[in-house]
C-alpha positions as CSV (number, residue, x, y, z in Angstrom):
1,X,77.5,114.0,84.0
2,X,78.3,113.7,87.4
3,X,82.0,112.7,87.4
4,X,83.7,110.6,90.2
5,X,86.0,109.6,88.5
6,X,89.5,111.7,86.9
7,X,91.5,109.2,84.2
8,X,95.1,110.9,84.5
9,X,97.2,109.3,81.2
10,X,101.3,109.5,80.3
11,X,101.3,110.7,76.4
12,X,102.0,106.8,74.8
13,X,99.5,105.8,77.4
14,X,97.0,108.3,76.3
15,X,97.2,107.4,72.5
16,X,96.5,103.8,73.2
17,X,93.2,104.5,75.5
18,X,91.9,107.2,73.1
19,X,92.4,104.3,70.4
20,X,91.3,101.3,72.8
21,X,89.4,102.4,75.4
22,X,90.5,101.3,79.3
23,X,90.9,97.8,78.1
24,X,91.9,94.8,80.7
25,X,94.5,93.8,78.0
26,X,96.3,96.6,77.4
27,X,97.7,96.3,80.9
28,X,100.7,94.1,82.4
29,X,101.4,96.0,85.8
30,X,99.3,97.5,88.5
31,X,100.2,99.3,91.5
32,X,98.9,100.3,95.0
33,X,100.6,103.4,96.2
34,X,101.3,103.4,100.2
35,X,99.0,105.6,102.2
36,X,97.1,104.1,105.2
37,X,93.7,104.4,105.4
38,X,93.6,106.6,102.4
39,X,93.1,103.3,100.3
40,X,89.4,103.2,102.0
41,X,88.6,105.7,98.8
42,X,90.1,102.6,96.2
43,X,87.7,100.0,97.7
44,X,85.0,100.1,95.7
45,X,87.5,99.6,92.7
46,X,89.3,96.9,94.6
47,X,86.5,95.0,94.5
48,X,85.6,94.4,90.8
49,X,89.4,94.9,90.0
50,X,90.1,91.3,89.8
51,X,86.5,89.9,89.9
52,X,85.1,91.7,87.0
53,X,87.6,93.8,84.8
54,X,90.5,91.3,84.9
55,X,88.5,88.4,85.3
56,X,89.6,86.5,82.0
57,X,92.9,87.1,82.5
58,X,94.9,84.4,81.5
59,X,98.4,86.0,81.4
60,X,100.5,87.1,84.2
61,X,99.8,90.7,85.8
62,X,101.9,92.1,88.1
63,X,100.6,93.8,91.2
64,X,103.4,95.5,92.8
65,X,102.4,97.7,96.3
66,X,103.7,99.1,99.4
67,X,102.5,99.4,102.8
68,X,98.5,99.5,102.3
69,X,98.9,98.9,98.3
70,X,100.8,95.7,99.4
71,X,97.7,94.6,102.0
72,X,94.9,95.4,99.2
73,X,97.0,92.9,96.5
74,X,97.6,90.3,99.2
75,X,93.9,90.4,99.0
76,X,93.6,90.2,95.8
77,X,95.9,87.2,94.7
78,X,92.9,85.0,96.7
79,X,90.4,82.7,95.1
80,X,87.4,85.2,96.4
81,X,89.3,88.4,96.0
82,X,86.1,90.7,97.0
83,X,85.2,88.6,100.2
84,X,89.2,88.9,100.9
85,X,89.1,92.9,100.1
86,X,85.9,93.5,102.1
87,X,87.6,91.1,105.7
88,X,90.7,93.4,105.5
89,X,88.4,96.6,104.9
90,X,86.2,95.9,107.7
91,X,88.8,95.0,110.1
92,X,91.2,97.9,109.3
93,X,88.1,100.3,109.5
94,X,86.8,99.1,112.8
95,X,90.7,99.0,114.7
96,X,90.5,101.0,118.0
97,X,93.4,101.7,119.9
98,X,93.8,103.2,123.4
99,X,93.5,106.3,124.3
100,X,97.3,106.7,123.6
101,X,99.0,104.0,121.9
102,X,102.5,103.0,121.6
103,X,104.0,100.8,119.0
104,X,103.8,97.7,120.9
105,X,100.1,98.2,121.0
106,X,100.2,99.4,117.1
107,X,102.2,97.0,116.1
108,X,100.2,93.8,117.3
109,X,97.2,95.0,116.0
110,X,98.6,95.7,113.1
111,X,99.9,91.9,113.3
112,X,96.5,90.8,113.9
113,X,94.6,92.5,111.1
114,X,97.2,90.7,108.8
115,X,96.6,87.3,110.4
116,X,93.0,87.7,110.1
117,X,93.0,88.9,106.3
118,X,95.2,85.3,105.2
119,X,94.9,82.8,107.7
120,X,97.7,80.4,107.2
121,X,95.6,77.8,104.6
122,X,95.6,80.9,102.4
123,X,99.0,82.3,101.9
124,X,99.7,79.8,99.6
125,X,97.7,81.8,97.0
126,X,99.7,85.2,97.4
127,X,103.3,82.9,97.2
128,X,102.0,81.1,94.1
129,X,99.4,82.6,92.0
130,X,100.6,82.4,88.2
131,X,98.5,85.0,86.7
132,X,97.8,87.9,89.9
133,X,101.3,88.0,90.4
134,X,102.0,90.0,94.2
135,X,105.5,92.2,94.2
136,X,105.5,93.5,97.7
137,X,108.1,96.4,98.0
138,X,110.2,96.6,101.7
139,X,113.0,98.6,102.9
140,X,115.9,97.3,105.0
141,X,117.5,99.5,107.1
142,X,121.1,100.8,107.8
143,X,123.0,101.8,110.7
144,X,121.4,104.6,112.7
145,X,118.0,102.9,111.3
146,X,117.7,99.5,112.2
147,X,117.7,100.2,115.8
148,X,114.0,100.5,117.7
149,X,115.1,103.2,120.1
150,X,113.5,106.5,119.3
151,X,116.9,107.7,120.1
152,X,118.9,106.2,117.9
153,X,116.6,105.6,114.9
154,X,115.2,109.6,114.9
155,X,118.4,111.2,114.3
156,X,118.8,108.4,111.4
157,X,115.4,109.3,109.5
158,X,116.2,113.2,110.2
159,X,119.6,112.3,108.4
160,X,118.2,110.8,105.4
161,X,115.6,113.1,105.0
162,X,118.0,115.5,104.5
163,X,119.8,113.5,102.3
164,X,116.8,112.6,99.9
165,X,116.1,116.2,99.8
166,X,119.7,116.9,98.5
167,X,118.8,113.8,95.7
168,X,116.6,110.5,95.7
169,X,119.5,108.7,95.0
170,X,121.2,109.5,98.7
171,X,118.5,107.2,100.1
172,X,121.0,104.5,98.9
173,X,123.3,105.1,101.9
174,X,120.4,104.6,104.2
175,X,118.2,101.8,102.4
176,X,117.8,99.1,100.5
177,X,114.7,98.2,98.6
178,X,113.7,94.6,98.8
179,X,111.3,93.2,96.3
180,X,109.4,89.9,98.0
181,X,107.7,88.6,94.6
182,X,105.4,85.7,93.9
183,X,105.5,82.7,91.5
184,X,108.7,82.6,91.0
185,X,108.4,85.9,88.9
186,X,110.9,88.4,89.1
187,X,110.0,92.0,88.9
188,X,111.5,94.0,85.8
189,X,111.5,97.6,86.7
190,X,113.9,101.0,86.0
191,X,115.1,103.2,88.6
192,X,115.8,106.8,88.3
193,X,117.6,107.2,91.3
194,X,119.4,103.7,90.9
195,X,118.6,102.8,95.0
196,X,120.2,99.0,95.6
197,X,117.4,96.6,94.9
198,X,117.4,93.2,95.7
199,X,114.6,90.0,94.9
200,X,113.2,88.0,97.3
201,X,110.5,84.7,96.6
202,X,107.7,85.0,98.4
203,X,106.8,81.9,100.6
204,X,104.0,80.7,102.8
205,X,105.9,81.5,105.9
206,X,107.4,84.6,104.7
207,X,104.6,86.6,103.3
208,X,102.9,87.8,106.8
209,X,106.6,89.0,107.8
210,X,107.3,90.9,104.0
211,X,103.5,92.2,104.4
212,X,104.6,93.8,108.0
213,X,107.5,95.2,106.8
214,X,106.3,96.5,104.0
215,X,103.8,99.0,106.3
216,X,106.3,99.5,109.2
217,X,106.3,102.9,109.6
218,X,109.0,104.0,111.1
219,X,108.6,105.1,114.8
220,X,105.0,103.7,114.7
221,X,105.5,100.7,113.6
222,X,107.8,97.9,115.0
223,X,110.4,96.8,112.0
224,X,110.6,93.1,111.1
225,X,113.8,91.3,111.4
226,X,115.5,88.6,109.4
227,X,113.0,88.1,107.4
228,X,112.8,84.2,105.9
229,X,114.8,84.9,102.4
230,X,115.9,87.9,102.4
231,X,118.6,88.3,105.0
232,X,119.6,89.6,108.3
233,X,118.7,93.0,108.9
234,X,115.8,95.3,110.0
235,X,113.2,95.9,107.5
236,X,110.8,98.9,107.3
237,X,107.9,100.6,105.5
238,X,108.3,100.2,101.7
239,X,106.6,104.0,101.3
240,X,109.8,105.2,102.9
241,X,111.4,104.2,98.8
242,X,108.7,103.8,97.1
243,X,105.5,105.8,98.4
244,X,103.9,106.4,95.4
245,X,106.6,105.4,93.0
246,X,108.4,107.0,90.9
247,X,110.1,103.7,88.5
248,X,109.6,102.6,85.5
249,X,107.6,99.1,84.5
250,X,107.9,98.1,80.8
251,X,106.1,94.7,79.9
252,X,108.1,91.6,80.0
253,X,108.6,89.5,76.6
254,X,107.8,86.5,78.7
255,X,104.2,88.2,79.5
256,X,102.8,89.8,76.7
257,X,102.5,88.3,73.3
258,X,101.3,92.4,71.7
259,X,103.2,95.5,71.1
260,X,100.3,97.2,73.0
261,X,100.2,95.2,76.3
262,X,102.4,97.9,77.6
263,X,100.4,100.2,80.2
264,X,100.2,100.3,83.8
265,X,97.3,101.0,86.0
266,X,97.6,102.9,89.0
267,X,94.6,103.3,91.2
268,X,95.2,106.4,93.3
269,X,93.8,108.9,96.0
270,X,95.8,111.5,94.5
271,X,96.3,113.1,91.3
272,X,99.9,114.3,92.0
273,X,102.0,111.1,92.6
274,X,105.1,111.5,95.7
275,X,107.6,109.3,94.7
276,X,109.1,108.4,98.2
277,X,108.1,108.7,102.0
278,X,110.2,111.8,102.6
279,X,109.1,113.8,99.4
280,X,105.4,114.2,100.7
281,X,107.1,118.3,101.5
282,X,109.2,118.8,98.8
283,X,107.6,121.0,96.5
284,X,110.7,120.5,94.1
285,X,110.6,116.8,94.0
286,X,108.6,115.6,90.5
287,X,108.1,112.1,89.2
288,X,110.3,111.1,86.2
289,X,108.5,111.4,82.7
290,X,110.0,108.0,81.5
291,X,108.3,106.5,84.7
292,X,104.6,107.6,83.6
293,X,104.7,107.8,79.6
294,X,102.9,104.6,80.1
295,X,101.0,104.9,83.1
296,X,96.8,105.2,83.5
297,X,96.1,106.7,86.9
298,X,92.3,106.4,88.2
299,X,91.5,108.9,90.7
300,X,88.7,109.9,92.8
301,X,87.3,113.3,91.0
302,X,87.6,116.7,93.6
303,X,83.8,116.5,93.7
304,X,83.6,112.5,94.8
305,X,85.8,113.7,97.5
306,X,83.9,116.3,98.8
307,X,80.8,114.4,98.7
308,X,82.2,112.4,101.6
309,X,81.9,113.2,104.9
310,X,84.5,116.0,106.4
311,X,85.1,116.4,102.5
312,X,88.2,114.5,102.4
313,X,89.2,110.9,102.3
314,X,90.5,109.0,105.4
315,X,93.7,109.3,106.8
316,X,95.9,107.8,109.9
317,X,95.3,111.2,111.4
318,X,92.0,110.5,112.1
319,X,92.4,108.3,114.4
320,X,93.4,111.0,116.6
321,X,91.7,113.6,115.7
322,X,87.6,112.1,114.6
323,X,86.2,110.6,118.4
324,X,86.0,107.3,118.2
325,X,82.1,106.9,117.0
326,X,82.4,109.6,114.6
327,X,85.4,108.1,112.7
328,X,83.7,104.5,112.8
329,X,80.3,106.3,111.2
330,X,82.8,108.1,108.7
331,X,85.0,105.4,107.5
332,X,81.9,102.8,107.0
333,X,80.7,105.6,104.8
334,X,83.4,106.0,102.7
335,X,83.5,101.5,101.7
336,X,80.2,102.3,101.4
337,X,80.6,105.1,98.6
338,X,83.0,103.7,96.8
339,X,81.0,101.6,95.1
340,X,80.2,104.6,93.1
341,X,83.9,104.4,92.3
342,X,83.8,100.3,90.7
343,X,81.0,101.2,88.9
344,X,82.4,104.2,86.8
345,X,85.2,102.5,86.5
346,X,84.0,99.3,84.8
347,X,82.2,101.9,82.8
348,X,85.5,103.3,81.1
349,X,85.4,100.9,79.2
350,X,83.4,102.6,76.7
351,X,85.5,104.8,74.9
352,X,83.0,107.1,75.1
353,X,82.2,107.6,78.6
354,X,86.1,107.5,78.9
355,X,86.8,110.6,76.9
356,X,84.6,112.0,79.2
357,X,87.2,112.0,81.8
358,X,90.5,111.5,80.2
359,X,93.4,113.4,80.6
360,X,96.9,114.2,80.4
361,X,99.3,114.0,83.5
362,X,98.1,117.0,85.8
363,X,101.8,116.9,87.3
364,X,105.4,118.4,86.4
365,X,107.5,115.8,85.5
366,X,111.5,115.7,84.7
């Protein structure tokens, strides 16, 4: 079998799917891990996400993502999920910038794409859809921070990388995470590290600001101010807390009517999860076990990736480093190839074909 897809599974996660198979009911939570363009590699699964495997949902599920994770569920809360998927994929792919940009030019752009993806007559359906439930995870800023000036805010993000590398729970002196949720639902989550976290609605006119902030990275992007709901203050890129996560999501008693609606799903172009921005180089820094006892994790296999042109999956370097043409050529590849990616994963849902590819965490955890 050629395999292009790995199925990563927590241990009470991996008894349920060796019982069940990768069943859309077993699931209350999903997540979209920040990362740029390295969600290009997800697409393909994007697009039958919603439209195929959880397309009888009735209940709510929770779709909680930063940065990119956050733009791909936006998408996804819409009455043609795929069609929405497929506008931001295309725009995002196709973004040229100068020959070197500065974060004025980034950050309008970057304002652009989002305004193109939900046009105002449709941000209505990320603010209020009662079963695809959008959690849309931002930092606000302190002190040194919240400023724009290279300067000032430099010194700041040297200081609490430092910090975080001492413990994930320094972070708190430097951010807050804010959690801009939809239909009224509140997001029930546990923290390791215990950062300040505070709940936010989601509105109409707030969700292109939350959606910003949540991908503001910081010194690229331009932070979002006062945003509607949430406060005064300078928010930023929700990776720099939660990159690729690192909490713990237990199903809510108001959501799931079965002991075994308990699992999350978590899409990823990695098979070794980072749980914040500023742990991508610490060798030392491991996910919690709590956090991923219940957690599936669908990755691209080693040999889908190096199928793909250059042999690796897209990333923001590339807009540097691939000419302009060649990156264009590369990236429509990738959407394109992806496909392979929906397919085997509407497959797992034969037990058989998923013991194929199942298998425990490949990750230290604490």
């Amino acid at each position: 079998m050629n395999r292009v897809l790995n199925v990563f599974a927590g241990p009470r996660a991996l008894q349920l799917l060796k019982v069940y198979g990768l069943k859309p009911e077993l699931f209350h939570t999903v997540l979209g891990a920040s990362g740029g363009p390295k969600w290009f590699v997800l697409a393909g699964i994007d697009r039958v996400l919603i439209s195929e495997f959880f397309n009888r949902r009735a209940q709510p599920l929770n779709m909680v993502g930063s940065s990119a994770g956050a733009f791909r569920f936006a998408c996804l809360t819409q009455p043609d999920p795929v069609a929405a998927i497929n506008r931001l994929a295309k725009d995002y792919s196709e973004t040229v910038y100068s020959e070197r940009p500065d974060i004025t030019e980034i950050s309008d752009k970057a304002s652009a794409l989002l305004t193109r993806m939900l046009p105002a007559e449709n941000r209505h359906f990320v603010a209020n859809n009662p079963v695809f439930v959008a959690h849309f995870i931002a930092a606000r800023c302190r002190g040194l921070l919240a400023p724009e000036r290279k300067a000032i805010q430099y010194p700041g993000l040297l200081l609490s990388a430092l910090a975080n590398g001492i413990s994930r729970r320094q972070l708190g002196r430097f951010y807050e995470r804010f959690v801009f949720s939809g239909a009224g639902q509140a997001l029930n989550f546990e923290d390791p590290a215990r950062l300040k976290t505070r709940q936010v609605a989601l509105t109409e006119t707030n969700v292109i600001d939350a959606l910003l902030a949540s991908g503001a990275i910081p010194g690229i992007l331009r932070g979002i101010p006062n945003i509607e709901g949430a406060g005064k203050g300078m928010y930023r890129d929700g990776g720099v807390t939660d990159y690729h996560f690192d909490l713990r999501f237990d199903a809510d008693a108001a959501l799931t009517d079965k002991v075994e609606n308990n699992l999350v799903l978590f899409p990823h172009f990695y098979s070794v999860p980072k749980p914040g921005w500023f742990d991508k180089s610490l060798p030392w820094r491991h996910p919690h076990k709590m956090c991923y006892d219940n957690v599936v994790m669908v990755v691209p296999s080693p040999e889908f990736v190096a199928s793909l042109p250059y042999g690796k999956i897209p990333d923001r370097h590339d807009f540097s480093k691939i000419p302009v043409t060649e990156r264009l050529a590369y990236w429509k590849t990738v959407l394109s190839e992806t496909d392979r990616l929906g397919e085997a994963f509407l497959n797992l849902q034969d037990v058989a074909c998923l013991n194929e590819v199942l298998k425990p965490l490949p990750f230290k955890t604490i």
